[in-house]
C-alpha positions in Angstrom: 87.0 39.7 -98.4 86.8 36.8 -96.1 90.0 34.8 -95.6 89.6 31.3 -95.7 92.0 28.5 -93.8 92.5 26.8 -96.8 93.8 30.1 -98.6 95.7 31.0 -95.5 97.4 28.0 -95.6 97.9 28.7 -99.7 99.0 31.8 -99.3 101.4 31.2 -96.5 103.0 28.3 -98.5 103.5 30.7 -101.2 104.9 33.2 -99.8 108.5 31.7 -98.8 110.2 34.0 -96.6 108.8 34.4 -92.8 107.2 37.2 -91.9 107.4 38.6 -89.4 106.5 37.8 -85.6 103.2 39.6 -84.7 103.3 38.2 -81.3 106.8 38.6 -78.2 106.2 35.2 -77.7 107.3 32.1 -80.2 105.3 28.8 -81.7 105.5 26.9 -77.9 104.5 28.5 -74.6 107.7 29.1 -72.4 107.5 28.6 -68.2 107.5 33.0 -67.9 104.5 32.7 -70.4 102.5 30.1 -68.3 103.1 31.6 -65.1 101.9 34.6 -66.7 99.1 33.3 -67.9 97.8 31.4 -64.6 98.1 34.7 -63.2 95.9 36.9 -65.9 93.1 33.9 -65.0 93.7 32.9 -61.3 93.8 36.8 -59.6 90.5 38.2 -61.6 89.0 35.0 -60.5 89.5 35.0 -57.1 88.6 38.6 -56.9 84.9 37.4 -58.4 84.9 34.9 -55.7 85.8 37.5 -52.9 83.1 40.1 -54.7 80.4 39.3 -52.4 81.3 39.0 -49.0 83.8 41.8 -49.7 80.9 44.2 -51.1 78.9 43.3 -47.6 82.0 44.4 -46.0 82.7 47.5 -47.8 78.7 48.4 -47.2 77.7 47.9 -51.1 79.1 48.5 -54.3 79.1 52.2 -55.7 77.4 53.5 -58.7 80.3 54.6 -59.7 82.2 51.1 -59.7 79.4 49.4 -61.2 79.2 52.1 -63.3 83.0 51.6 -64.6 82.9 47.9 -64.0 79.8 47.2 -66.7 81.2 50.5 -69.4 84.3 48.7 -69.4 82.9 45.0 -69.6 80.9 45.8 -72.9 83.5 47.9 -74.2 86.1 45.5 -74.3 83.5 42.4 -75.3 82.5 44.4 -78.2 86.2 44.8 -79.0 85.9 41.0 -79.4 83.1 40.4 -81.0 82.7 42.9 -83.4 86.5 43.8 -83.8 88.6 40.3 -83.4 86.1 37.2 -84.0 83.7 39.0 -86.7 86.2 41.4 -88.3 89.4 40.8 -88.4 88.9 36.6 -87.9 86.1 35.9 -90.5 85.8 39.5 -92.5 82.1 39.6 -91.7 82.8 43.8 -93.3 85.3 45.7 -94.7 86.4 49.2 -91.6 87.9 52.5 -92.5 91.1 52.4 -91.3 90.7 54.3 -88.0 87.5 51.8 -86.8 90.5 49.2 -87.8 92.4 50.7 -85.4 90.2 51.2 -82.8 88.9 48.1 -83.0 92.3 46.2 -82.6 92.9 48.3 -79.5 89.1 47.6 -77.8 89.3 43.5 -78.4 93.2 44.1 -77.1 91.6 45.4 -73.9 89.6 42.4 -72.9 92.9 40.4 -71.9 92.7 37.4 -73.9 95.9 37.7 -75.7 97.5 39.3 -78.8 95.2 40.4 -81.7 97.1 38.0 -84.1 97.1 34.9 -82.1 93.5 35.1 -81.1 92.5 34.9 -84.8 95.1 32.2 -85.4 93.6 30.1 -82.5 90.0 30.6 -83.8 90.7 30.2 -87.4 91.6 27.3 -87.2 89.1 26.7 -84.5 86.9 27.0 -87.5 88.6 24.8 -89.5 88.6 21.4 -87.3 85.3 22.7 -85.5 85.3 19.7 -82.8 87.4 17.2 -85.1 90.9 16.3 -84.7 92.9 19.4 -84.7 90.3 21.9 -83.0 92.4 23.8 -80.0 89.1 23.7 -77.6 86.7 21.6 -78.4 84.7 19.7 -75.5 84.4 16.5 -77.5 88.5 16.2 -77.3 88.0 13.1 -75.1 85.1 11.3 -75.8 81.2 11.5 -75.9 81.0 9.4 -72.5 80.0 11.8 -69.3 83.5 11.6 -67.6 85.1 12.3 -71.0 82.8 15.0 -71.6 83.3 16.9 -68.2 86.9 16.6 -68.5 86.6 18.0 -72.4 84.4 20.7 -71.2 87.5 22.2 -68.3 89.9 21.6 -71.5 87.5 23.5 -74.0 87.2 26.6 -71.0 90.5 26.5 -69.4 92.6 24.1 -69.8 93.7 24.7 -73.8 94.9 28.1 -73.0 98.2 26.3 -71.5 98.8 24.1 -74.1 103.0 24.1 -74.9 102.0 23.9 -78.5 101.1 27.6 -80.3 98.7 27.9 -83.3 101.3 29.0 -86.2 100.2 32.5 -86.8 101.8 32.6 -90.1 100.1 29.8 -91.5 96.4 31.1 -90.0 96.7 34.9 -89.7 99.5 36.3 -92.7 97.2 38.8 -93.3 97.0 40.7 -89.9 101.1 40.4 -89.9 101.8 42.1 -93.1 99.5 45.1 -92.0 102.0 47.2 -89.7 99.8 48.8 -87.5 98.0 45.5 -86.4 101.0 43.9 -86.0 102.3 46.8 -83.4 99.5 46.4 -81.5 99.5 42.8 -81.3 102.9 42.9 -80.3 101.9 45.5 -77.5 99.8 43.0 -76.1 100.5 43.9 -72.3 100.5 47.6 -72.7 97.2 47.4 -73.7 96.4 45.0 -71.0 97.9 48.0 -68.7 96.2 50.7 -70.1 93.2 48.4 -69.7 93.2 47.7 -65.9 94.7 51.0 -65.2 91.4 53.2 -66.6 89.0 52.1 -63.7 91.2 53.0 -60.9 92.3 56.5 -62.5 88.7 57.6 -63.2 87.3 56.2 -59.5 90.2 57.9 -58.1 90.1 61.1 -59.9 86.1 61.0 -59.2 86.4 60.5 -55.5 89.8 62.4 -54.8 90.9 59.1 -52.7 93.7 56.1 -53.2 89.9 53.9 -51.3 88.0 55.1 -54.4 90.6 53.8 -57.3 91.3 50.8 -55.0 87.2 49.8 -55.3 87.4 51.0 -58.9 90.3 48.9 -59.4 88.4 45.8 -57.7 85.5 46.0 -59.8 86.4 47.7 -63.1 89.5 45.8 -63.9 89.7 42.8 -61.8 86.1 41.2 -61.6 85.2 43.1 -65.0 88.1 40.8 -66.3 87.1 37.5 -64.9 83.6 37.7 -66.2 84.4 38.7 -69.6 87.0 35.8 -69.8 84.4 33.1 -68.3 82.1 34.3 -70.9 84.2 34.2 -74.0 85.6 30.8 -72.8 82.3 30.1 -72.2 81.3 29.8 -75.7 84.2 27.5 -76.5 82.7 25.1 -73.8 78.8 25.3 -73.0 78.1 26.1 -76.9 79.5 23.3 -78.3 78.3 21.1 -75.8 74.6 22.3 -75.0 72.0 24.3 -76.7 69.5 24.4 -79.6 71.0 23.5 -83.4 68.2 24.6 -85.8 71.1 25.4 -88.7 73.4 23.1 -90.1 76.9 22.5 -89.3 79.5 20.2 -89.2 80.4 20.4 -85.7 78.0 20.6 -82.1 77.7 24.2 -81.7 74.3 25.3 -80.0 72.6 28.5 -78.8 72.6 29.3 -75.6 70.3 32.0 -74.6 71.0 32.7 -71.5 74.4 34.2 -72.3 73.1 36.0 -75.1 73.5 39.6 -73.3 76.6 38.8 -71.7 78.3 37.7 -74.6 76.7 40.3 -76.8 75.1 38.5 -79.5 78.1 35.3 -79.6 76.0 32.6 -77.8 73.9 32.2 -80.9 76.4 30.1 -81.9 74.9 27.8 -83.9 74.0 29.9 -87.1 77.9 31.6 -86.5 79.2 28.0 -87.4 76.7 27.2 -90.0 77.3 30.7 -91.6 80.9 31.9 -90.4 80.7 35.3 -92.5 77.9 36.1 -91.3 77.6 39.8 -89.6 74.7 39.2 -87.5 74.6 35.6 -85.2 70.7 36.2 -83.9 69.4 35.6 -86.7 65.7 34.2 -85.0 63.0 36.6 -83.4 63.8 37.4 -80.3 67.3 36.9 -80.2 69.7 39.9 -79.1 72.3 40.5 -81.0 74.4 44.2 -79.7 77.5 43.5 -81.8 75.4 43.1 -85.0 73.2 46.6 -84.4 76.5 48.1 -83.2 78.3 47.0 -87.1 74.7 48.3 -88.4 75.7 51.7 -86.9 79.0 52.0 -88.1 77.6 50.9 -91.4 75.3 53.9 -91.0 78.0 56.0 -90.2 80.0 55.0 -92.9 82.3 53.6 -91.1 82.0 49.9 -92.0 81.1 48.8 -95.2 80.2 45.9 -97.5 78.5 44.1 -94.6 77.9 40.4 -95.0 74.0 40.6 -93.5 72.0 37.4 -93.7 68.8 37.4 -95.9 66.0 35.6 -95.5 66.7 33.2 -98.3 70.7 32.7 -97.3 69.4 31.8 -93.5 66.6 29.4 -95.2 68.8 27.9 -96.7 70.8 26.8 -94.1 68.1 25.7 -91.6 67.6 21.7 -91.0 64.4 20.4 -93.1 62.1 19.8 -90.8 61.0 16.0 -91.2 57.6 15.3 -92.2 55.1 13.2 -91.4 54.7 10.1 -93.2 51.4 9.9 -95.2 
């Protein structure tokens, strides 16, 4: 069942005592935390902008790093997609426990912070959608073009170091009372360890050399990293500033095609906010949606159940009426 913001909010007001943290951290970012944080961005980063000339200088990149670089890009992106933003944030199906699991581990991998918090942030996200209240929206500042460009660095970066902390019991009480998911939100960093430390075993393991887990490490954790990060924020940013809008919503978000791939199946952004349940997000001919035939398979499997697919009359029905022509 999808859990509203409104009954979040309900159900946390009613609940009177606190529950428990599902995050190390508390409700306002402390110095450690943003150090720690401009590190996770800055060092990927810089490694993307050294990838080049350091690939002429190292004679190319192996298959084998590009190999672990894009294997551990889509694993963790579909950890996001399918398992944090479409699961466990809007409830888009119902997962056997162990996919549960899995799936909070995969999304943990992509380094972008606790389970609990990301669907905190986005909830309510969802609930201000570029009004008042929205933690990244471009439109913060104003509709001019200076305002704009400065909302669009706030809606990519600059939100992420905000003092102030979504309330996690307030948007997420259902992810704290479950045990498990709140372990492995709370085991943020191990998973962010176990994350960068798989490229550099395998490429090390693979070549028998410290070189080959160092190149493993550069491209499988480091610029694998940056890129997924760019193109998750990216959505927060480009999408709700650019890109077509044939659905209706309340807010500015667009699909963008050209991040389509990348972002397996999020870019089509548009139809997400018009129909937040919704399992699928490329809804249109011709738009490629992996996280949505990935859920299909698990459905297949048995895995995932009750799936909230789009039918033709739901999507109709959300499309803008195309004006007509006066007589």
């Amino acid at each position: 069942m999808t859990v509203s913001p409104d009954l979040i909010e309900d159900a946390s007001a009613s609940s009177g005592a606190s529950a428990p943290s599902a995050t190390l951290g508390g409700e306002s970012k402390r110095s450690v935390e943003q150090i720690a944080l401009l590190l996770f961005i800055a060092v990927p980063f810089l490694a993307v902008l050294a990838a080049i000339p350091l690939a002429f200088a190292w004679g190319g990149v192996s298959w084998l790093d590009l190999g672990l670089m894009v294997f551990m890009y889509f694993l963790a992106c579909h950890g996001i997609t399918i398992g944090f933003h479409r699961y466990f944030t809007h409830g888009s199906f119902k997962a056997k426990r162990p996919l549960r699991i899995v799936l909070a581990v995969m999304g943990s991998m992509a380094v972008e912070g606790p389970l609990v918090r990301w669907v905190a942030d986005h909830r309510k996200h969802h609930k201000y959608s570029d009004h008042e209240g929205d933690p990244h929206s471009p439109w913060r500042f104003g509709e001019t073009l200076p305002a704009l460009m400065k909302g669009l660095w706030w809606a990519h970066i600059g939100w992420l170091f905000d003092e102030e902390q979504t309330n996690q019991e307030k948007y997420a009480p259902d992810l704290i009372k479950d045990p498990a998911i709140r372990r492995i939100s709370r085991d943020f960093i191990y998973w962010t360890i176990f994350s960068l430390a798989i490229p550099p075993l395998v490429g090390g393991l693979v070549t028998m050399s410290w070189w080959g887990a160092f190149t493993a490490f550069f491209w499988g954790s480091l610029v694998r990293v940056a890129l997924l990060h760019h193109v998750t924020w990216s959505i927060n940013s480009i999408c709700h500033a650019v890109g077509k809008r044939p659905f209706k919503s309340r807010d500015r978000s667009g699909n963008v095609w050209w991040l389509a791939v990348l972002s397996c199946g999020e870019s089509w952004h548009n139809l997400h906010h018009a129909d937040p349940t919704s399992a699928r997000h490329g809804v249109l001919r011709g738009q490629v949606d992996s996280s949505a035939r990935l859920i299909r398979w698990f459905e297949l499997a048995g895995w995932a159940s009750e799936v909230r697919w789009p039918s033709a009359s739901r999507i109709d029905a959300r499309r803008k009426e195309k004006a007509t022509n006066p007589a």
